[in-house]
C-alpha positions in Angstrom: 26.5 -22.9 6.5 25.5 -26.2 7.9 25.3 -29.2 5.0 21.1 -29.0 5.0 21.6 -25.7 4.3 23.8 -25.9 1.6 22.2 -28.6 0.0 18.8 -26.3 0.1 20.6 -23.9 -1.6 22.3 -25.8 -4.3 18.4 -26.8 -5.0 17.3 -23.1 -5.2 19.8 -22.1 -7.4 19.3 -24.8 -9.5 16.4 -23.8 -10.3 17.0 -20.6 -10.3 19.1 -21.0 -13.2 16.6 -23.1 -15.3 14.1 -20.9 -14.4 16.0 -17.7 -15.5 14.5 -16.0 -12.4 16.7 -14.3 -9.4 17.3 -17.0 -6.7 16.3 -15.3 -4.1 12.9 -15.0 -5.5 13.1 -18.9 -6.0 13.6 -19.8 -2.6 10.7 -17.2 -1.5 8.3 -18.8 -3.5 9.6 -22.6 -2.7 9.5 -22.4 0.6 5.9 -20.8 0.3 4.8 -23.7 -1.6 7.2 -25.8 1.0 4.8 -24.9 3.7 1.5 -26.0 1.8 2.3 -29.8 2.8 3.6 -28.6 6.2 0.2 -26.8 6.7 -2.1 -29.9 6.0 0.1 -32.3 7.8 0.3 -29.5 10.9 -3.9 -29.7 10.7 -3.9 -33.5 10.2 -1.8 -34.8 12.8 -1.2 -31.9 15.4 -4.6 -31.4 15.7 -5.7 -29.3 19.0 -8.2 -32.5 20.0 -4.7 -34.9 20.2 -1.6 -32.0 20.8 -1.5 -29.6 23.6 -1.7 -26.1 22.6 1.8 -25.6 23.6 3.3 -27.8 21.4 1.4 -26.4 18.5 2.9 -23.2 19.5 6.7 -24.4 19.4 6.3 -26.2 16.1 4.4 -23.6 14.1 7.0 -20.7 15.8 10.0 -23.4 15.1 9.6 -23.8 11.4 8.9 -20.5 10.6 11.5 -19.2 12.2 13.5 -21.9 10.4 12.2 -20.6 7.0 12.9 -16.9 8.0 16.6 -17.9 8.7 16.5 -20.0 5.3 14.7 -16.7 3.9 16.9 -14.0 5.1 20.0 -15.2 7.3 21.2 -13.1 9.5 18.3 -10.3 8.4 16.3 -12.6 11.2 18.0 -10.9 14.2 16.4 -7.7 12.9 13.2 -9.4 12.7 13.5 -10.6 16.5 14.6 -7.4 17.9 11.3 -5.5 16.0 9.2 -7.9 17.5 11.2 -7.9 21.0 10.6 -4.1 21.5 7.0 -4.3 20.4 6.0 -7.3 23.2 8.4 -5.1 25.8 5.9 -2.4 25.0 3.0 -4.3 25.5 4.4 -5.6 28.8 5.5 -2.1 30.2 3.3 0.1 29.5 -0.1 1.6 30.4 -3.3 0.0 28.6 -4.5 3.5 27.6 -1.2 4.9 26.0 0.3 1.2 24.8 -1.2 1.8 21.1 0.3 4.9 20.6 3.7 4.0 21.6 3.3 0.7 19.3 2.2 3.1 16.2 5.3 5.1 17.1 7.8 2.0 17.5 6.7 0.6 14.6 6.0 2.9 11.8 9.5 4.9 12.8 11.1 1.5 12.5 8.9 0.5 8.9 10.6 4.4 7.8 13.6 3.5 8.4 13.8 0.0 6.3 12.0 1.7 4.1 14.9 3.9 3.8 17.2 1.7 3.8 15.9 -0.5 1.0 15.5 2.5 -1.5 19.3 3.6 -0.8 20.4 -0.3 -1.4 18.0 -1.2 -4.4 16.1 1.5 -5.7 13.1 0.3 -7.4 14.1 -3.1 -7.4 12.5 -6.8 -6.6 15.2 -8.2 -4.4 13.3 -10.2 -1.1 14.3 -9.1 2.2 13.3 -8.7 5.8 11.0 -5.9 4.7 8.2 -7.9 3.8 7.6 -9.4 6.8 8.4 -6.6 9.0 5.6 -4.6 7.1 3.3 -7.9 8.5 4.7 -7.4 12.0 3.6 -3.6 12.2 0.2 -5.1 11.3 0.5 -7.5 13.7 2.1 -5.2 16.8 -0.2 -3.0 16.4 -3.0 -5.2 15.8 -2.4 -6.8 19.9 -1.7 -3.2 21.4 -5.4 -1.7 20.4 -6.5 -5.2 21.0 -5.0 -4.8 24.7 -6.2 -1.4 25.0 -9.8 -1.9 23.9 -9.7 -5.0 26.8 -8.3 -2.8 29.7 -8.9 0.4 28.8 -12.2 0.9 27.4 -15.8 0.2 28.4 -17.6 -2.9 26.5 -20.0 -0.7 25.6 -18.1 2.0 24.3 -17.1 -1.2 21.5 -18.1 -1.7 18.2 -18.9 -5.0 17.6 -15.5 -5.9 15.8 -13.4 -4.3 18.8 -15.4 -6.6 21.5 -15.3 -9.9 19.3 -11.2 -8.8 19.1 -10.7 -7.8 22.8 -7.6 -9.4 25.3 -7.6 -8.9 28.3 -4.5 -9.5 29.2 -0.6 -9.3 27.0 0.0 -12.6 25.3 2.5 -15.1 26.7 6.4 -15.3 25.0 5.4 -18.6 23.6 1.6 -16.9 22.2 3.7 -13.7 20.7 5.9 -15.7 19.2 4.8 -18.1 17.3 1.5 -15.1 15.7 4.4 -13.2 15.2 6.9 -16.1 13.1 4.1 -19.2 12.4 4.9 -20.3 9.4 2.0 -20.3 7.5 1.7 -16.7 7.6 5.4 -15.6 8.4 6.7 -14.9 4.8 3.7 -13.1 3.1 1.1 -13.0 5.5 -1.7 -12.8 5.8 -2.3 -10.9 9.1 -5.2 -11.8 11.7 -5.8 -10.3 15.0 -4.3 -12.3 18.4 -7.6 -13.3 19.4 -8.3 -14.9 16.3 -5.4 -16.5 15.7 -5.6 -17.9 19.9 -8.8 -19.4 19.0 -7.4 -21.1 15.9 -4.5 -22.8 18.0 -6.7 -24.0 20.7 -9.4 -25.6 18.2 -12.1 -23.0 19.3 -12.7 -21.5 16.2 -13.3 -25.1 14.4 -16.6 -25.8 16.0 -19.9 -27.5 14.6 -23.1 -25.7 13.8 -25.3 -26.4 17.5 -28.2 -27.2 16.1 -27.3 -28.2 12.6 -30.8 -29.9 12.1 -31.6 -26.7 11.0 -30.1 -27.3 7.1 -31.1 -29.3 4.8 -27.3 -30.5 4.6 -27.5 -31.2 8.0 -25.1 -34.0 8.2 -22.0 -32.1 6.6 -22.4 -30.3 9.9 -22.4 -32.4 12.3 -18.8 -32.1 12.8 -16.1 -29.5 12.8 -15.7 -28.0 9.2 -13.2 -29.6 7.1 -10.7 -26.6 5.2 -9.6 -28.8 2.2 -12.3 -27.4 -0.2 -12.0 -23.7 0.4 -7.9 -24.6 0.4 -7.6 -26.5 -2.8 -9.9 -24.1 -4.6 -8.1 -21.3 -3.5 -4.6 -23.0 -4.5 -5.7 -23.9 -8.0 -7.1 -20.0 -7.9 -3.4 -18.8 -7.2 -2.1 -20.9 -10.4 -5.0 -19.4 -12.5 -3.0 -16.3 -11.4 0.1 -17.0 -12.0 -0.9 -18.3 -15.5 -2.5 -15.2 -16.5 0.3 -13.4 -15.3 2.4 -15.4 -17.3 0.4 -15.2 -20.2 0.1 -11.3 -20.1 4.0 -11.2 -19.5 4.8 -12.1 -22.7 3.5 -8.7 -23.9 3.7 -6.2 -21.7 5.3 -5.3 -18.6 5.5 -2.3 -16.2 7.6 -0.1 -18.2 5.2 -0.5 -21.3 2.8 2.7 -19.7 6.1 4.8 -20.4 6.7 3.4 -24.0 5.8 5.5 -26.6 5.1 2.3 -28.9 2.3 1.3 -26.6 1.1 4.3 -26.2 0.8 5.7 -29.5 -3.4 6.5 -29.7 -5.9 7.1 -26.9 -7.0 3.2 -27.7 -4.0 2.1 -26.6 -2.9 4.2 -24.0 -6.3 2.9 -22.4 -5.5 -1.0 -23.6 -2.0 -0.8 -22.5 -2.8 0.7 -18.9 -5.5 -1.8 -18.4 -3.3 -4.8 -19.4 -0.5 -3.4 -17.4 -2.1 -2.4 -14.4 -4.1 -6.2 -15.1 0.0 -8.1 -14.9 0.3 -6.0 -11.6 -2.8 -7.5 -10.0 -2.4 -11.1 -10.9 1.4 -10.9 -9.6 -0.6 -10.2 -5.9 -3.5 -12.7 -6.5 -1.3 -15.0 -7.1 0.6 -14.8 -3.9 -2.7 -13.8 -2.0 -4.6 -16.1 -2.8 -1.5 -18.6 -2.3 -0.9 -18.3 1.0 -5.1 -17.9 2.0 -4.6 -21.2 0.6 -1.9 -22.0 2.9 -3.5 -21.0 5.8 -6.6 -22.5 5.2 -4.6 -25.7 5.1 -3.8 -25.1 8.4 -7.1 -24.7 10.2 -6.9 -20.8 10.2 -9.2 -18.5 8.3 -12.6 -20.4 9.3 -15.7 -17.5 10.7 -18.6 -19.7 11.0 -21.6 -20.2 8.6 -23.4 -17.9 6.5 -27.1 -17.7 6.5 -27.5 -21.2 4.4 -25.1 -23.0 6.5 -22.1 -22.8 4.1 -18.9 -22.7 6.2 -17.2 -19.4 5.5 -13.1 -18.9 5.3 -12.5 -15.2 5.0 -10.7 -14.7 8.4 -7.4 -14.1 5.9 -9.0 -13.7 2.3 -7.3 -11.0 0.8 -8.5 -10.7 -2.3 -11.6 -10.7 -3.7 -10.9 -10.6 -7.4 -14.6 -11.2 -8.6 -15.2 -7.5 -6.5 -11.6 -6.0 -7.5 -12.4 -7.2 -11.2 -16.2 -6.2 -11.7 -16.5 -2.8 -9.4 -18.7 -0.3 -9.6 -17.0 2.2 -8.1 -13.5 2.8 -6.0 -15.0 1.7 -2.5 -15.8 -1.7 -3.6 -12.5 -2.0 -5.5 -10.5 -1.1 -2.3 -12.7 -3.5 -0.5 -12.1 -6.5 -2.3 -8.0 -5.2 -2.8 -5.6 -6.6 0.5 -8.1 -7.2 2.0 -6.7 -7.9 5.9 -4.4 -5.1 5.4 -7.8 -2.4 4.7 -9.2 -4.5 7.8 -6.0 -3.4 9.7 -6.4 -0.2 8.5 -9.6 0.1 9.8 -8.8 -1.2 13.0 -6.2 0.9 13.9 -6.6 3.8 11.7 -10.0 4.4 10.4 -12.0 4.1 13.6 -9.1 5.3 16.0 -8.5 8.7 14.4 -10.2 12.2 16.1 -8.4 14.9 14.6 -8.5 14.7 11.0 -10.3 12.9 8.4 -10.2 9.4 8.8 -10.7 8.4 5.5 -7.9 10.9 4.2 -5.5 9.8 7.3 -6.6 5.4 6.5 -4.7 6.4 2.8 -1.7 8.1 4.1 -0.9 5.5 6.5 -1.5 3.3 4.1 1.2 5.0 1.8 3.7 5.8 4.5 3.2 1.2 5.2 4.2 0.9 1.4 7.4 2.9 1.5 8.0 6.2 0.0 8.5 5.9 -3.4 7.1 9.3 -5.1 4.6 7.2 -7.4 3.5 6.0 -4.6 1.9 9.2 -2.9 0.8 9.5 -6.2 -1.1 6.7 -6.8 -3.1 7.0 -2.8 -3.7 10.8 -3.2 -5.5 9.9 -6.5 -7.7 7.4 -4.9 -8.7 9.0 -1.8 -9.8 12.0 -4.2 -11.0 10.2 -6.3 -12.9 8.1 -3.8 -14.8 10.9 -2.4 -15.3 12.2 -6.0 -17.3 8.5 -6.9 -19.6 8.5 -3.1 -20.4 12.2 -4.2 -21.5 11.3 -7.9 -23.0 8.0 -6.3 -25.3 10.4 -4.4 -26.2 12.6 -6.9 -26.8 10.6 -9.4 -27.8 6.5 -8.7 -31.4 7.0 -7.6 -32.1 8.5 -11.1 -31.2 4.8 -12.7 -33.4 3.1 -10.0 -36.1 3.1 -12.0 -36.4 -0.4 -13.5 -33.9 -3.6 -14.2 -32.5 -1.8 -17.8 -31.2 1.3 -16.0 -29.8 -0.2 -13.1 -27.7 -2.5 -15.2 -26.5 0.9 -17.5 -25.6 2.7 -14.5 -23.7 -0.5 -13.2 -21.7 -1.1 -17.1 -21.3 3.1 -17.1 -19.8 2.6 -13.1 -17.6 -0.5 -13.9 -15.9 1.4 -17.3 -15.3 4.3 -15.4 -14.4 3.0 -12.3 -12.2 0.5 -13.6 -10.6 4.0 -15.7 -9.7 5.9 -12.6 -8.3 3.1 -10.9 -5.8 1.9 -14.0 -5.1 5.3 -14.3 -3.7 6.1 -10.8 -2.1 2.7 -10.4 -0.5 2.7 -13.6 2.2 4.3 -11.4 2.4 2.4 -8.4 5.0 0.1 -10.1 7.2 2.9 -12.1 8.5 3.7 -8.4 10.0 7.3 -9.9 7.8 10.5 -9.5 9.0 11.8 -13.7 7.7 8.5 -14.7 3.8 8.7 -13.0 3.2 12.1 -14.0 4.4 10.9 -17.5 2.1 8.5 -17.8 -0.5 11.0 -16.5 0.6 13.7 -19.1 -0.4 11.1 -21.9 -4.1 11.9 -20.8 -3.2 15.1 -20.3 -4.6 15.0 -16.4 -7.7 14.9 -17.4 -9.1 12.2 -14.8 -7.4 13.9 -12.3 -8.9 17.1 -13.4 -12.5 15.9 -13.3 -12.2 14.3 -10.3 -10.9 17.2 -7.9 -13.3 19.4 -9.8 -16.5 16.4 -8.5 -14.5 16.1 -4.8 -13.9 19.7 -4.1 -16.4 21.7 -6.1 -19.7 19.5 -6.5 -22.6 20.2 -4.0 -22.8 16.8 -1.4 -26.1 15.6 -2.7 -28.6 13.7 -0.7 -27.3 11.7 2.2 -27.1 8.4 2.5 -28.9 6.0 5.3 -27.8 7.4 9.0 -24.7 5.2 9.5 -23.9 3.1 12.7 -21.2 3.9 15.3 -17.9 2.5 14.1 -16.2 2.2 17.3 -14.2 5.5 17.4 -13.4 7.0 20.4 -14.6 10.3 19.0 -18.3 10.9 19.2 -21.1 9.7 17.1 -22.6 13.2 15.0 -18.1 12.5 13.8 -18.5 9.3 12.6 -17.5 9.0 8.6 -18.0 5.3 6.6 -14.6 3.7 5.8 -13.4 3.7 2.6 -12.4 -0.4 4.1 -14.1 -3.0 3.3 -17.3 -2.5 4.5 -19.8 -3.7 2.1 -22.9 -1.7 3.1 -24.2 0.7 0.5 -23.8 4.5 -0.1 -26.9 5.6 -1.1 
């Protein structure tokens, strides 16, 4: 190693051994918080106005990849070569077959690290080059429906998400590179789409209101939007996390569903799931909302002004804990849970699939992303039934609470409790990785949740149906079109 280098790592392990934590989840979380200065002086001083694009490029591709080889050594080269295949791809082949052959590339490569990881640390925490490659499958296949919808596909045949997301032609080396290794989203993400992420290094997404005369607050909007507010709140969010992570650490962990002392009466088996399932949430806010944070910093995440005139940065929100926290049933939990990764999902799987249920095939790709630890299948099987079981019950029963303010607020307390129920319940296991261990901690309610809710999915009548739903996009016809279990926030009725 270079002297740099080794001084970095005599710092990280430092600190790792004050800390008590492994060091190579020190140097992950340093050199995120490493790129939160990087970000604001990258927005400050290499602004698109004063810097050609190009050099905004080199140095956002330059340091992460510096990071990445900081990160992971000589993992890197597997990074590159992913990436490599996927642009080759993109270059060689056909518009209206490039997305399948992406999926292919990808997901078979994803398998295989997925593998690979479970034969060399089963279950464990180690950081390698399988979190970002789980990004870059986002990302590959994120440009390869992007290029098909552009040369492939009519306009009109679009949704509106698909034309706003369009190229028309493959990116250039330089463009590919640095969306695929910038450094503000390189180690944890989050994932955009090409187009968005163009307009974000050319300064065309950072543009004033036109007439802005129109608001009261018309002079905040005279000029382009500034991202220190929605990045500083965001930050201090993530340490709000972290804090209450911390906090809830001191008493309970993963393992404690599978502890008889904490699990002892049906009080605390639902106390002790909550709590536990509650440690595994903040552990992703915290990181989430971290590197939103991050990438706010840096200029990217802005989508224009809401209906008041209040800039908006959700482009890479991806978590909306207030939604996650207080849901009143699984679809709005989902939609405020990864957030870009359900909008990926939808992208690619949800509105792209003809020959099976897309809401049933949007969950198993989602599992088949995460790995294939046993608990896992678990925990996604159990939601998508237990989705369809809650928009069932949603129709049959929510216009009899409609009635006045008293009701609607029961039925929305009733919703959250039971909601919040099925949810702890089925991702008490995500994090116990071993198939004996999920259906243990499923035995201690003696299945009943699951029970109920196959009994609601499979044997309960469909009930009244909701609104007539808009086109999504699909290239299947309309009378097919399903809603997303994504985060789409229009109503079941």
């Amino acid at each position: 190693m270079s002297p740099p280098i080794n001084a970095l790592e005599a710092v990280f392990q430092a600190v790792a051994d004050k800390a008590g934590f492994p060091i190579d989840q020190v140097r992950y979380v340093l050199l995120l918080v490493l790129s939160y200065p990087i970000a604001f002086i990258f927005y400050r001083l290499l602004t698109p106005k004063n810097t050609s694009v190009t050099t905004r490029h080199v140095f956002s591709a330059a340091v992460g990849v510096a990071m990445g080889f900081i990160c992971f050594g000589w993992q890197m080269l597997i990074l590159f070569a992913f990436v490599g295949v996927g642009y080759l791809l993109l270059l060689s082949l056909p518009p209206a077959v490039v997305q399948y052959y992406s999926f292919a590339w990808v997901m078979g490569c994803i398998s295989v690290a997925h593998v690979y990881r479970m034969t060399m640390d089963f279950g464990g925490y180690s950081l390698d080059f399988t979190g970002p490659l789980m990004l870059h499958v986002q990302k590959i296949t994120l440009v390869a429906w992007a290029l098909h919808d552009g040369l492939a596909r009519k306009e009109s045949d679009l949704n509106d998400d698909q034309k706003a997301n369009l190229i028309h032609k493959p990116p250039s080396v330089l463009e590919y590179t640095s969306y695929m290794f910038n450094f503000h989203s390189f180690l944890a993400g989050p994932s955009c789409s090409m187009r968005e992420y163009l307009s974000f290094m050319d300064g065309s997404n950072l543009q004033p209101l036109a007439n802005p005369n129109q608001f009261a607050n018309a002079k905040d909007h005279s000029k382009a939007p500034s991202p220190l507010y929605p990045a500083v709140t965001k930050f201090l969010s993530a340490i709000l996390c972290i804090s209450t992570m911390t906090l809830i650490g001191q008493y309970y962990t993963d393992q404690s569903v599978v502890d008889p002392s904490y699990m002892s009466t049906w009080p605390h088996k639902l106390l002790t799931t909550y709590m536990v399932c509650l440690f595994v949430r903040t552990r992703y806010y915290f990181i989430w909302k971290l590197t939103d944070s991050i990438n706010n910093a840096a200029g990217l995440g802005f989508s224009g002004y809401d209906k008041l005139g209040k800039a908006k940065w959700d482009i890479v929100n991806n978590a909306k804990i207030l939604d996650i926290e207080l849901g009143v049933n699984i679809r709005s939990y989902l939609g405020g849970w990864n957030c870009t990764s359900s909008k990926w999902l939808r992208r690619t799987v949800y509105e792209r699939v003809t020959f099976f249920d897309p809401n049933m095939a949007t969950f198993l790709v989602s599992a088949w992303w995460h790995g294939f630890y046993p608990s896992y299948y678990l925990m996604f099987v159990h939601l998508a039934i237990a989705n369809a079981a809650s928009r069932k019950m949603r129709r049959l029963v929510r216009h009899h609470f409609q009635a006045n303010l008293a009701l609607q607020w029961s039925y929305d307390v009733i919703t959250h409790i039971v909601t919040e129920c099925l949810v702890d319940y089925g991702c008490a296991t995500f994090a116990l990785v071993w198939l004996s261990k999920g259906l243990a901690v499923w035995s201690e309610f003696y299945f009943i949740p699951s029970i109920i809710i196959c009994v609601i999915a499979f044997g309960f009548p469909s009930g009244k149906k909701g609104r007539k739903e808009k086109a999504t996009g699909s290239e299947k016809p309309a009378a097919n079109t399903q809603q997303s279990t994504q985060p789409k926030t229009e109503k079941i009725d």
